[in-house]
SEDRENLO-758850 format. One record per residue: residue in one letter; x, y, z of N, C-alpha, C in turn. Coordinates in pm, whole numbers, plus 32768, in hexadecimal, padded with zeros to 4 digits. Layout:
# residues N
aXYZXYZXYZ ...
END
This chain:
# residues 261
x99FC3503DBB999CB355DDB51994B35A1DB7E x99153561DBB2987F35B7DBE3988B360CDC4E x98E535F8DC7798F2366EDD22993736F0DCAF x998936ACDC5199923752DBF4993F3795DBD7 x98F4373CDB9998623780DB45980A37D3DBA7 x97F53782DC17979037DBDC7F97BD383ADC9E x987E3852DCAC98AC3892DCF4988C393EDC7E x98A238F3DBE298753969DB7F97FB3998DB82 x97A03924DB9B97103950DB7C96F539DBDC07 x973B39AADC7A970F39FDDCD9977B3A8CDCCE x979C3A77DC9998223B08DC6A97B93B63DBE6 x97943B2DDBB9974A3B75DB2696D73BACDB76 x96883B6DDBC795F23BA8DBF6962B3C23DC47 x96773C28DCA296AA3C7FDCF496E63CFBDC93 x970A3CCADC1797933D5EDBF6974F3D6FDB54 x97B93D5ADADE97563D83DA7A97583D32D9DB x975B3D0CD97397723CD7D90C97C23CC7D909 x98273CEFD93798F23CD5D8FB98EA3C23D946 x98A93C35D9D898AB3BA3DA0A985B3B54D9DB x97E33B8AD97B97A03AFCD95C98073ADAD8F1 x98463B21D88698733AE5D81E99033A98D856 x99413A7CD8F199953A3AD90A995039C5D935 x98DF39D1D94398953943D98098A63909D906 x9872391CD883985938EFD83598FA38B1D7C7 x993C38F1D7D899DB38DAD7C19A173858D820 x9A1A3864D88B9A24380ED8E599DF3769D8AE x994A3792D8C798F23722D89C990B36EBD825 x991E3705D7D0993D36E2D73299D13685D751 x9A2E36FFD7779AAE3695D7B79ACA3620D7D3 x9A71361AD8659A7A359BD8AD9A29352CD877 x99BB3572D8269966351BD80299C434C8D75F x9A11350FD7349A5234AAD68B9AC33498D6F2 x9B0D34CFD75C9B7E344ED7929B4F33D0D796 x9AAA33D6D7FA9A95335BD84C9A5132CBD7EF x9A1F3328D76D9A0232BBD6EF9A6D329BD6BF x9AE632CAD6BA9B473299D65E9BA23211D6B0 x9B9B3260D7509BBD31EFD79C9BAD3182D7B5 x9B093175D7E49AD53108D7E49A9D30D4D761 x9A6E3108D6FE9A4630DCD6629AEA3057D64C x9B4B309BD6579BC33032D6089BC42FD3D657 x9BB42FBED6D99C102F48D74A9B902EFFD784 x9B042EFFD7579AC82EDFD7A79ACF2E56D793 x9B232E10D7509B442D61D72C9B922D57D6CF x9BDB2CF0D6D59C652CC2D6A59C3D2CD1D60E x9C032CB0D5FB9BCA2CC4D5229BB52D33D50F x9B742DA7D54B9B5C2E10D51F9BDE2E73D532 x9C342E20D5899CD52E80D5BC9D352E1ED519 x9D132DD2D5369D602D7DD4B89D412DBBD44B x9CCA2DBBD4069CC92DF7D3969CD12E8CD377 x9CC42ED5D3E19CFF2F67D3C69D9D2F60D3F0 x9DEC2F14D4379E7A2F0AD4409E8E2EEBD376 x9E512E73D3529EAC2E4FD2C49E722ECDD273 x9E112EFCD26F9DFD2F71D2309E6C2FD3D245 x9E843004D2B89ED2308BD2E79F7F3048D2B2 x9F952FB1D290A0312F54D261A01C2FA1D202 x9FB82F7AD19C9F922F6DD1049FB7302CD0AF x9F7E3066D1489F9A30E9D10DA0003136D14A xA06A30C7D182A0F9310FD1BBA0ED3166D230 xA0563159D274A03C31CED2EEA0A03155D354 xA1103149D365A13D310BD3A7A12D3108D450 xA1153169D47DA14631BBD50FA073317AD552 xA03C3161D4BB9F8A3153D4EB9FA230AFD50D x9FD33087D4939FBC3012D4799FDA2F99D528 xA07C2FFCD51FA0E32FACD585A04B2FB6D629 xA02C3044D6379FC73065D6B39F5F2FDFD6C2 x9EFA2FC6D62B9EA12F4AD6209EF02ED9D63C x9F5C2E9FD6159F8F2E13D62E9FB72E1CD69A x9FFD2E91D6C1A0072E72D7899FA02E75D7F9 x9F4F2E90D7A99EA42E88D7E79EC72DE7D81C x9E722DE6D77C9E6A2D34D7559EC72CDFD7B4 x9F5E2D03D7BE9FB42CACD7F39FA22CA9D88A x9F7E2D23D8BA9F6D2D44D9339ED82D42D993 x9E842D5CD91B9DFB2D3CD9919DA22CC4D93A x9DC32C84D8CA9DA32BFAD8AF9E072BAFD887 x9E552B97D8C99EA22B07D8C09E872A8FD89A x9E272A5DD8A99DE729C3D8A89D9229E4D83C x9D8F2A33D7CA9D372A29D77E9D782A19D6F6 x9D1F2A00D6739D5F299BD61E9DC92A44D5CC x9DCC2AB5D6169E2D2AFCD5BB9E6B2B33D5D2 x9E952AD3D6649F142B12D6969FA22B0FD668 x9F882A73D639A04A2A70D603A0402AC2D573 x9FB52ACBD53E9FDC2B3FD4CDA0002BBFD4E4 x9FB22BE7D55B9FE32C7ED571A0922C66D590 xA0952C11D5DFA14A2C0AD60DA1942BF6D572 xA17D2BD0D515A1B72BC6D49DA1AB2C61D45E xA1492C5AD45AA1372D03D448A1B32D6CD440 xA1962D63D4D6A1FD2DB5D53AA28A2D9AD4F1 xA2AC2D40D4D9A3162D02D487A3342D37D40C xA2C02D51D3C0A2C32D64D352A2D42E03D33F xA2A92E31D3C9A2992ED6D3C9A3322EFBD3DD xA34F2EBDD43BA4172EE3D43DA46D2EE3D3F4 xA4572E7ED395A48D2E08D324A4932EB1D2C6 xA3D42EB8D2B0A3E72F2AD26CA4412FE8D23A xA4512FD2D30CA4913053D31FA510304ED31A xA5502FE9D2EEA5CA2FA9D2EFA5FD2FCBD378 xA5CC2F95D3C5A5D22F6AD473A5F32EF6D45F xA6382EB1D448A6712E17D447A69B2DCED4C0 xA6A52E31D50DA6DF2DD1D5ACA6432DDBD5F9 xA5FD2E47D5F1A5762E1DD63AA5302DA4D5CE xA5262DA6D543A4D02D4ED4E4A4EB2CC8D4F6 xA5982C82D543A5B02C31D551A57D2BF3D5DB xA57F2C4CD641A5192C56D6BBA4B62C25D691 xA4442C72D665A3A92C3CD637A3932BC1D5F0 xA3E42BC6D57FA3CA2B2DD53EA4222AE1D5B1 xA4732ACDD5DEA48B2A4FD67EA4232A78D6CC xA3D52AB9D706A38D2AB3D75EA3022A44D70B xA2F62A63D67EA27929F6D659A2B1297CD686 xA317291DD66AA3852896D66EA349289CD6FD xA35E28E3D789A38028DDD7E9A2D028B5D82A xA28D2937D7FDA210293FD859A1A728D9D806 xA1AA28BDD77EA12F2894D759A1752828D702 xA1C327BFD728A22D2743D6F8A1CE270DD675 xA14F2705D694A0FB26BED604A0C9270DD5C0 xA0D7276BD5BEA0E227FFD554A1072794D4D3 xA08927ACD455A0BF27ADD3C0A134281ED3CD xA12E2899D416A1862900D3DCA21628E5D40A xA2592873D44CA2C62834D474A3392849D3E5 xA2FA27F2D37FA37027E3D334A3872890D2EA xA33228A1D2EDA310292DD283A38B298AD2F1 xA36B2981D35CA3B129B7D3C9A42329BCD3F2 xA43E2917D3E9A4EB2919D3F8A54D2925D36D xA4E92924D2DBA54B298BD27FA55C29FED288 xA5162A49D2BFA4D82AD4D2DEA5362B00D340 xA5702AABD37AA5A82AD7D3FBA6502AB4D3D2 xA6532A53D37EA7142A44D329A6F52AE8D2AF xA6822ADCD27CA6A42B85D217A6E02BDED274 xA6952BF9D30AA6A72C50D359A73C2C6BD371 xA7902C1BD39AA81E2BCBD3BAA8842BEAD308 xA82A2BDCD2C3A8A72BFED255A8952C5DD22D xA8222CA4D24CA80B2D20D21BA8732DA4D271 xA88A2D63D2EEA8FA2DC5D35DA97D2D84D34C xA9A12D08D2F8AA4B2CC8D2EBAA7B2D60D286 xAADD2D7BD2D0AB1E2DDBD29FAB8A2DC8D242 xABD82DE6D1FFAC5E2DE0D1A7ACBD2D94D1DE xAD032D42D1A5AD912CE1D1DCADE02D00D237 xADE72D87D22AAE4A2DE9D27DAE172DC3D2FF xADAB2DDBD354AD732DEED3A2AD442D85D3FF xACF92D8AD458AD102D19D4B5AC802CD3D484 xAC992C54D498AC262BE8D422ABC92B9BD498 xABA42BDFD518AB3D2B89D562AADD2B8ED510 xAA9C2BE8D4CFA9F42BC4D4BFA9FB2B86D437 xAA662B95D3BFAA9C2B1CD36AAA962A8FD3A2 xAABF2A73D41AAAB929F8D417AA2029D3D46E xA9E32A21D4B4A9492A0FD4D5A90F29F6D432 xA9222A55D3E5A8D82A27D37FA8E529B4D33B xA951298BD33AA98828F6D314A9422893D355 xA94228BFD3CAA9072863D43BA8692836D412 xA82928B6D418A79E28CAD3E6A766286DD381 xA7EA2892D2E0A78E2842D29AA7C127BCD27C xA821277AD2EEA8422723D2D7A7DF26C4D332 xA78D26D9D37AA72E26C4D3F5A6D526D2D397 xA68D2734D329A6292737D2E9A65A26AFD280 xA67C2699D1FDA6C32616D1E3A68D25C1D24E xA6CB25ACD28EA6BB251DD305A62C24DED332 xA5E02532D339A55E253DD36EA51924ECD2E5 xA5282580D270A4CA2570D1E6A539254ED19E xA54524FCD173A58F24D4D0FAA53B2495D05E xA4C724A5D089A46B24BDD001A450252FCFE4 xA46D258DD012A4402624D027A473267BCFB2 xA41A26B7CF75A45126D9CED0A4BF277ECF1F xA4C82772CF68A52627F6CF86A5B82792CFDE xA5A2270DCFA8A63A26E2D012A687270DCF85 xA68F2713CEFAA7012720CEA0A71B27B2CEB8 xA6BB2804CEE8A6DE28A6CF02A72E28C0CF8F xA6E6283ACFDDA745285BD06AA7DA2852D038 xA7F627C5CFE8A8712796CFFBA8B727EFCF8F xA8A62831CF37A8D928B3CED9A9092938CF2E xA8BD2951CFD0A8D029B1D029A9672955D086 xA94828D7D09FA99828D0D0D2AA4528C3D0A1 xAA3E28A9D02DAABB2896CFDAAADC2918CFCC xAAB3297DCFC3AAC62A2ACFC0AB072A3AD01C xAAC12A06D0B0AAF32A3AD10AAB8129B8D134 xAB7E296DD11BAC12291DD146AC61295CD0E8 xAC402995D080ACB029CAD030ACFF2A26D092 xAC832AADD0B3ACCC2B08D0FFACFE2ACBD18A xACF02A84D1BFAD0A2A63D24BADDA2A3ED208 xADB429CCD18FAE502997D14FAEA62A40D14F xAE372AC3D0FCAE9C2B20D0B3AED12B48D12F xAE8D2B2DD1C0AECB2B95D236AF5F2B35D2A0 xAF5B2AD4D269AFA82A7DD29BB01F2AAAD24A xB0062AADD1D7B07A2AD2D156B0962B6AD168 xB0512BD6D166B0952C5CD1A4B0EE2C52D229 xB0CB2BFBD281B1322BF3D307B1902BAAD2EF xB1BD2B4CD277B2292AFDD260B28D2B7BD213 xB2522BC0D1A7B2942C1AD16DB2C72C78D19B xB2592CB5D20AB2952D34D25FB3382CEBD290 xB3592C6AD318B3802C1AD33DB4102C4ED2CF xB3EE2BF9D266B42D2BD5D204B4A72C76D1C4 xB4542D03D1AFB49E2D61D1ABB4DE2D89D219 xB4B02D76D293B4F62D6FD327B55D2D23D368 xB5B22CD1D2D1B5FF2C69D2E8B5EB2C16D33B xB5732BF7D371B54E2B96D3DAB5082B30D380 xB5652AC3D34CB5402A55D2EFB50E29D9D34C xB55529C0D3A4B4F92979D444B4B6297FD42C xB42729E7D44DB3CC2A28D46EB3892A3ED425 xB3D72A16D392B33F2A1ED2F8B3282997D2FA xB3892950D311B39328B5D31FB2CF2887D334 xB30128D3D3ADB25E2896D422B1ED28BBD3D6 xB1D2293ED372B16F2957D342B1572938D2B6 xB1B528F3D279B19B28ABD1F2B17D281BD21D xB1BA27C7D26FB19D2753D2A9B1082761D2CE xB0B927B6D308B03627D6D31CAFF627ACD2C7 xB0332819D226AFE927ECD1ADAFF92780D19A xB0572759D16FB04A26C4D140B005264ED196 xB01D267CD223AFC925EAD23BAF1D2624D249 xAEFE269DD252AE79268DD296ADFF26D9D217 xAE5F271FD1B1AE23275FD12DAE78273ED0AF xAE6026A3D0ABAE842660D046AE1A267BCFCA xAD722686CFCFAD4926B1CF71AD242720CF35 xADA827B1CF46AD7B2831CF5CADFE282BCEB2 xADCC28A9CED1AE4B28DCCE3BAEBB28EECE6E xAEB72931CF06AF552949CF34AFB728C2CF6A xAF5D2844CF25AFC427B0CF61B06727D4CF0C xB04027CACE6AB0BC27F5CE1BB128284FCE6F xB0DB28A3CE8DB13F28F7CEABB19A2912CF09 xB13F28E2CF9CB18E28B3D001B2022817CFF9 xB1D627DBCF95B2622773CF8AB2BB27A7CF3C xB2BC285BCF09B34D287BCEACB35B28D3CF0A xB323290ACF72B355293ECFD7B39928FCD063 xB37E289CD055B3B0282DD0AEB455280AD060 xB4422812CFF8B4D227E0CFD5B50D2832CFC5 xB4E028ABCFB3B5542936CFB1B564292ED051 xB5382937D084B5572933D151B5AF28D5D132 xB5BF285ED135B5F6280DD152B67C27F2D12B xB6882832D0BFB70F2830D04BB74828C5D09B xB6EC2938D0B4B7572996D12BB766297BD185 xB71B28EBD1F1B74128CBD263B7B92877D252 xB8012862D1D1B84B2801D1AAB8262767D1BE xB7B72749D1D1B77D26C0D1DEB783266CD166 xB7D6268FD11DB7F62628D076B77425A3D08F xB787255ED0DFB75F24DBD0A9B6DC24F3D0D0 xB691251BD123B62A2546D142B5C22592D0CE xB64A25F6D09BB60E263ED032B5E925CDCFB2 xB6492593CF8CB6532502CF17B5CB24D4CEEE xB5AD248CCFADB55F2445CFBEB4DE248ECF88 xB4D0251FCFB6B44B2551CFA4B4232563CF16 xB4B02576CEA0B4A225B0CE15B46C2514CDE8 xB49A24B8CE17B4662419CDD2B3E323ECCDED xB3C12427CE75B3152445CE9BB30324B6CE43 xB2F2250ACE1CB2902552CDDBB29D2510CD6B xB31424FDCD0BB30A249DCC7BB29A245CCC9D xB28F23F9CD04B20A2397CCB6B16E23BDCCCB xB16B2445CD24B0F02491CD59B0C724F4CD2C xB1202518CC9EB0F825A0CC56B1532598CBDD xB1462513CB8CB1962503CB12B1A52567CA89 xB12C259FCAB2B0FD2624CA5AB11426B0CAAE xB13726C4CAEDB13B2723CB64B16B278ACB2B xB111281ECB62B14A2894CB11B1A628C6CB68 xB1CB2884CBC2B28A28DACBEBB2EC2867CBF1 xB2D52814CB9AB33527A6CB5CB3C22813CB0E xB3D42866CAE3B43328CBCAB6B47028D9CB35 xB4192936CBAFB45B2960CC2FB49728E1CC49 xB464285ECC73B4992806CCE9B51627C0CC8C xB52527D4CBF9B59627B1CBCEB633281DCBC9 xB5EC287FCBD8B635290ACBF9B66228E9CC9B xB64028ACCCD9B646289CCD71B6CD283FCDA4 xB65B27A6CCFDB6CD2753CD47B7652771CD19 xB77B27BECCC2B80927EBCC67B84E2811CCCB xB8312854CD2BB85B288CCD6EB8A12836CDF4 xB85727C4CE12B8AF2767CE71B9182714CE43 xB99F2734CE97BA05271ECEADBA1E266BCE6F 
END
C-alpha cells in the first residue's frame, strides 16, 4: 500500500489536482480495507464474535469467512469446534445438507471431546432425513439417517431428544417398509408373484413394526393362492388370525381364502 501512495503522492506534485484527489481515493480505500481486515481476525474472539453476529443476522457468506478463519488459523483455541459447528449450522441453514452433514462429522472427528458432539451427531441424522427422498426412490441417505439416530439413542439415552430421535426413526422404517411394498406390487401387476414373494417376506420379517406389516401378509397370500401354493397359503391366513385378530383387511384375506380350491 505505501509504494501506491508514494507512487500518487509523486504523480500529483508533478501533474495537477485530478491526481491529488486519486491519492486521496486510493488512501481512504486501502486504508477501510486494511481496518476491516485486520480489525475482525486479529484473534479467535474477536473473529468469533463478529462470525455469531454476521449467523444472527443471516450475513451468511461473512459469517462462514470468520469461522474458517477460526478453523483455519486458530485451531487449538477454545472456539474452534464452535466455529466448525457453525459452519454446520451455516449449510444446515442454506439447506446444503450434504456439506452440513460434512461439518457437523468433522466436529465428532477433529475435536472427539467437543460438548458440541451430541448436539452434532443429531444435527448430522436431521441432515440425512432431511435429503431421504419419497418411497419411490432410492433410500441410501434414509437409511444413513436411521443409522444416525439410531447411534444418537445409543450413545444418549437420557437425552430429552432420544423420544424425537426414535419418532424420526419409525417415519423413516415406515418408508423404507412402503418401498419394499411398491416393488412387491409393481412384481405383483407384472404377474411375477415369485418375485413379490421376496419383497413382502422383507416386510414381514425385517418391518414388523411399520403399518405396511398387515399388508404384506394379505399380499403374501394373494401371491401364494396365484402361485397355487394352497397349503402355504392356509398356513399364512391362520398366521395372520392370531397376529391381527382385529385386522383391517380381515374382509380381503377372507375374500382370499374363498377362493382356494
Amino acid at each position: 500500500m505505501k509504494s501506491i501512495v508514494q507512487y500518487c503522492i509523486t504523480v500529483a506534485s508533478q501533474r495537477n489536482i485530478v491526481s491529488l484527489a486519486c491519492l486521496v481515493i486510493v488512501t481512504i480505500l486501502l486504508s477501510c480495507s486494511g481496518v476491516k481486515q485486520t480489525g475482525e481476525i486479529k484473534d479467535a474472539e474477536t473473529a468469533y464474535t463478529a462470525g455469531i453476529e454476521a449467523f444472527k443476522g443471516e450475513d451468511f457468506f461473512e459469517a462462514q469467512r470468520l469461522f474458517d478463519v477460526i478453523r483455519l488459523q486458530f485451531p487449538t483455541t477454545q472456539y474452534a469446534d464452535d466455529a466448525q459447528y457453525y459452519l454446520g449450522e451455516i449449510s444446515f441453514a442454506r439447506k446444503e445438507y450434504v456439506m452440513a452433514a460434512f461439518n457437523y462429522g468433522m466436529i465428532r472427528r477433529s475435536y472427539p471431546t467437543s460438548s458440541l458432539n451430541k448436539s452434532a451427531l443429531f444435527k448430522t441424522a436431521m441432515c440425512y432425513y432431511e435429503l431421504a427422498p419419497p418411497a419411490d426412490r432410492d433410500q441410501d441417505y434414509t437409511k444413513k439417517a436411521i443409522s444416525s439416530f439410531s447411534e444418537f439413542q445409543a450413545i444418549y439415552p437420557s437425552d430429552s431428544l432420544y423420544d424425537e430421535a426414535g419418532k424420526r426413526i419409525n417415519e423413516l422404517r415406515n418408508r423404507l417398509a412402503e418401498r419394499e411394498l411398491i416393488t412387491a406390487e409393481l412384481y405383483r401387476n407384472l404377474y411375477s408373484n415369485r418375485s413379490a414373494l421376496i419383497y413382502y417376506d422383507v416386510i414381514i420379517d425385517d418391518y414388523p413394526d411399520t403399518e405396511h406389516y398387515e399388508t404384506a401378509f394379505a399380499g403374501k397370500i394373494e401371491s401364494l393362492i396365484a402361485l397355487r401354493r394352497y397349503d402355504d397359503a392356509k398356513s399364512m391366513i391362520e398366521l395372520y388370525r392370531k397376529r391381527f385378530t382385529n385386522g383391517k383387511l380381515k374382509s380381503a384375506v377372507e375374500v382370499a381364502e374363498q377362493s382356494i380350491p
